[in-house]
KESE-653941 format. One record per residue (C-alpha): residue in three letters; x, y, z. Coordinates in Angstrom, 2 decimals. Layout:
- aa|px|py|pz
- ALA|X|Y|Z
...
// end
This chain:
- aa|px|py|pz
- UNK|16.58|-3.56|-34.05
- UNK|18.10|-6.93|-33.05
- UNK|21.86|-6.24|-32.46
- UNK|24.28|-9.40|-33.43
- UNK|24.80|-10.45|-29.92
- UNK|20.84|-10.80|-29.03
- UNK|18.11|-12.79|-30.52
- UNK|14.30|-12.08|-30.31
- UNK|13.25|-14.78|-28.35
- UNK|9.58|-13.40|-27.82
- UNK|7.68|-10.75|-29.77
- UNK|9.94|-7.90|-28.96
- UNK|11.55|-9.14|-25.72
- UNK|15.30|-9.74|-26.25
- UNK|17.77|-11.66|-24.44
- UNK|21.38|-11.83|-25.14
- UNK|22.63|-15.36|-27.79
- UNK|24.73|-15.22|-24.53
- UNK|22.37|-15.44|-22.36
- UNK|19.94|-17.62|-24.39
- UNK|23.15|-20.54|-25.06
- UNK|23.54|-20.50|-21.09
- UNK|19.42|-20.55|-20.49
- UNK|19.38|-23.97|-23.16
- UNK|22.53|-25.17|-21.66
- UNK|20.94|-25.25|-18.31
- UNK|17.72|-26.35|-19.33
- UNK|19.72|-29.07|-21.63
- UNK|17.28|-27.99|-24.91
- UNK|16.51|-24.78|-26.45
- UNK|14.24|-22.54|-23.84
- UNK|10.82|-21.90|-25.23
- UNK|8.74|-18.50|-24.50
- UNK|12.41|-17.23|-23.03
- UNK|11.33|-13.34|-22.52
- UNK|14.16|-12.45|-19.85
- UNK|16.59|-13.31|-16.57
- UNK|14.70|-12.23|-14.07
- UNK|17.15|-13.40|-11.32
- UNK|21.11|-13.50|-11.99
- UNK|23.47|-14.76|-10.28
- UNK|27.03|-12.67|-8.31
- UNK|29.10|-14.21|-11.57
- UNK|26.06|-12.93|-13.72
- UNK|24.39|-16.33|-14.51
- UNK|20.92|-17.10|-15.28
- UNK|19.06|-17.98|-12.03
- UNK|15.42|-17.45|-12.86
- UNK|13.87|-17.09|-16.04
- UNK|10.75|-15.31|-16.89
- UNK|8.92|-17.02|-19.63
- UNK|5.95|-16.24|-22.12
- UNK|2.51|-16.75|-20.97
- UNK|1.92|-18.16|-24.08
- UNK|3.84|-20.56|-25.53
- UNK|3.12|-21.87|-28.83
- UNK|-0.25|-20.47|-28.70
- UNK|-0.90|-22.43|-25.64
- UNK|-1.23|-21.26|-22.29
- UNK|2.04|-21.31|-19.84
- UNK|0.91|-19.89|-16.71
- UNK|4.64|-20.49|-14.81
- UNK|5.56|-17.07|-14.92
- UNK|9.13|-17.68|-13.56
- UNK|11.94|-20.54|-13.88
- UNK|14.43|-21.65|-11.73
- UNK|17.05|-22.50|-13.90
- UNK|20.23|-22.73|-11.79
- UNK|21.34|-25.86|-10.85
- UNK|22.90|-25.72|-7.54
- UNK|19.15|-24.68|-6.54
- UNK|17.46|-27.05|-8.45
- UNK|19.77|-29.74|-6.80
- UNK|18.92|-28.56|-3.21
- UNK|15.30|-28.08|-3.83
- UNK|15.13|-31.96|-5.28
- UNK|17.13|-33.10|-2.30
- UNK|14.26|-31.60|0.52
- UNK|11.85|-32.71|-2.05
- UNK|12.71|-36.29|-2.07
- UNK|13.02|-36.27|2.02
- UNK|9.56|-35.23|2.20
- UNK|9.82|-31.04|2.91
- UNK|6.93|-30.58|0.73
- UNK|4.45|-32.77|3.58
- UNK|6.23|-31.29|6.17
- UNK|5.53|-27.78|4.94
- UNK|1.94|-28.70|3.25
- UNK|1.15|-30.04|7.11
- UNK|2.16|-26.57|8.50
- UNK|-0.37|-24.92|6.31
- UNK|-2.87|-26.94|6.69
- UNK|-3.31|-26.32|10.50
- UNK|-2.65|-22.20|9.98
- UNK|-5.58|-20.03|8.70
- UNK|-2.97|-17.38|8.79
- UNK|-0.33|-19.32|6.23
- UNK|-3.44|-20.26|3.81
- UNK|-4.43|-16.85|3.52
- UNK|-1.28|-15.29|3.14
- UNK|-0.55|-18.64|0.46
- UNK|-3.32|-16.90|-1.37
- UNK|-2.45|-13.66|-1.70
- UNK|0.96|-15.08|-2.92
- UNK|-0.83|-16.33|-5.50
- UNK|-3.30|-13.31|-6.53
- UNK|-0.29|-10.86|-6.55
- UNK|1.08|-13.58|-8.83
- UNK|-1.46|-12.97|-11.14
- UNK|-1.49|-9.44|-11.34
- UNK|2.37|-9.23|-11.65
- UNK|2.03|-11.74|-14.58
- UNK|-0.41|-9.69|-16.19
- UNK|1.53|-6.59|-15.66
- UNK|4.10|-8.30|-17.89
- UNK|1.80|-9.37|-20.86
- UNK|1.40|-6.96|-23.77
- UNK|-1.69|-6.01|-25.16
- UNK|-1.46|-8.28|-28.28
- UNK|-0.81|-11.38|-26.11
- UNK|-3.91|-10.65|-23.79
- UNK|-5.98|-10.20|-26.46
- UNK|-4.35|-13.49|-28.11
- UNK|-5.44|-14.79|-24.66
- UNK|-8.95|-13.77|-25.15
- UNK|-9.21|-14.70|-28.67
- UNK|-7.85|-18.78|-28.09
- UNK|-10.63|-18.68|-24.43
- UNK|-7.37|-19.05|-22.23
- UNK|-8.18|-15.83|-20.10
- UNK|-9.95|-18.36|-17.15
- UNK|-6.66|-20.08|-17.31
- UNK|-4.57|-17.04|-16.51
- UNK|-7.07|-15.59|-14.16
- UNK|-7.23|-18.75|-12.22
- UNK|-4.35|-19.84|-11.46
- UNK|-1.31|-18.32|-9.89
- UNK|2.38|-19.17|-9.03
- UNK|3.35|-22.11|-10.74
- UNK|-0.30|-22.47|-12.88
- UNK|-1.31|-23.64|-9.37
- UNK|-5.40|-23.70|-9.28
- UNK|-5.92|-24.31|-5.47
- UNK|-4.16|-21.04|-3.53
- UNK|-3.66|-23.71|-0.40
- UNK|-1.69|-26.17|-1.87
- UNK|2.17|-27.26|-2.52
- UNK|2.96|-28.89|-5.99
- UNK|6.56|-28.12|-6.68
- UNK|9.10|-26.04|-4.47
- UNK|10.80|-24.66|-7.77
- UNK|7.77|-22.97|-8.68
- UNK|7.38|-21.34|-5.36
- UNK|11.00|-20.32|-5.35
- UNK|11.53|-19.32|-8.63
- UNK|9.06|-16.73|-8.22
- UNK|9.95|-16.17|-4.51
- UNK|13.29|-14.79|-5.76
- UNK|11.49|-12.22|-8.35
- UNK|8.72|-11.37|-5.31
- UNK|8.92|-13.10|-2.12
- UNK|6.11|-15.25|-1.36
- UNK|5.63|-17.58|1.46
- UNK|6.75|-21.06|0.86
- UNK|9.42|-19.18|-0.57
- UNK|10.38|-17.96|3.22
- UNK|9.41|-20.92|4.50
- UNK|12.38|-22.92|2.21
- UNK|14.29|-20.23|3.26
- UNK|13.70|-20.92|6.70
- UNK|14.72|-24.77|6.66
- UNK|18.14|-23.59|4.94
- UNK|18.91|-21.34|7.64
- UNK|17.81|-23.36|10.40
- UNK|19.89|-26.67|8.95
- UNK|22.98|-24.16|7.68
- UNK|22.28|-24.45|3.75
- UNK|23.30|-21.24|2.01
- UNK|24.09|-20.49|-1.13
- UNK|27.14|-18.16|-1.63
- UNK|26.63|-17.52|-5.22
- UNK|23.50|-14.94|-5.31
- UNK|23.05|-11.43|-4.31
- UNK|22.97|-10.94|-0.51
- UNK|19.66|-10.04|-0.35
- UNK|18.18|-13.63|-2.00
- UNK|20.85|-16.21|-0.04
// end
């Protein structure tokens, strides 16, 4: 039963109209495949979103969504000064960072299945997208090794921690960036 103040956004999955006005308002359109806040912040806004793996009957493999935009802001900011290179250099020269890169990205896909039903894997299987979701991990990322987007990594470093997501952690700390609005344990 869908109450008044919550909307099915997926299947049975509900999130609060609340919460679903504040998701579109940050995303500046209507979310699609909106299943749930997986991240909120101290005041109780959205952070992260976890969305559908399908969308539209087409495969969305990006688990998780940073929506907020104090984060989104900071992350473009190192983006456009070149953190990703700096950070893709740094795992290029580690064995230790690549592997532990892709385990990030295997216990990405088994989290992400653990959150499918059985009607949308078999939905999966039925449209041939299972390679798709078996294949690639945090982010839809294909190659384990590599750094496409720091919102993707820290989206779903905030829901399970992951190791770009500690290494964007690290560059805050070390050049004083915090962010007072989220939980202690994810500033």
């Amino acid at each position: 039963m869908v109450s008044r103040n919550s909307v099915s956004v997926s299947g049975d999955i509900l999130v609060t109209k609340n919460d679903y006005d504040k998701v579109a308002s940050l995303l500046g359109r209507s979310p699609r495949g909106l299943r749930s806040i997986a991240v909120r912040s101290l005041n109780d806004e959205p952070v992260v979103i976890q969305v559908s793996s399908l969308v539209n009957n087409k495969p969305f493999p990006t688990l998780f969504w940073l929506v907020d935009k104090q984060l989104n802001y900071a992350i473009d900011q190192v983006e456009a000064k070149g953190l990703i290179a700096q950070f893709q250099a740094q795992i290029d020269t580690s064995e230790e960072l690549r592997g532990a890169m892709a385990r990030d990205h295997e216990a990405h896909i088994d989290l992400r299945n653990k959150f499918m039903s059985l009607e949308e894997k078999q939905l999966i299987e039925k449209l041939g997208f299972e390679t798709v979701f078996n294949r690639r991990g945090i982010g839809g990322i294909e190659n384990f090794t590599r750094i496409r987007c720091l919102h993707t990594y820290y989206a779903s470093h905030l829901v399970s921690a992951n190791t770009v997501g500690k290494l964007l952690e690290g560059y805050w700390l070390e050049n004083d960036v915090s962010f007072a609005h989220l939980p202690v344990n994810i500033r």
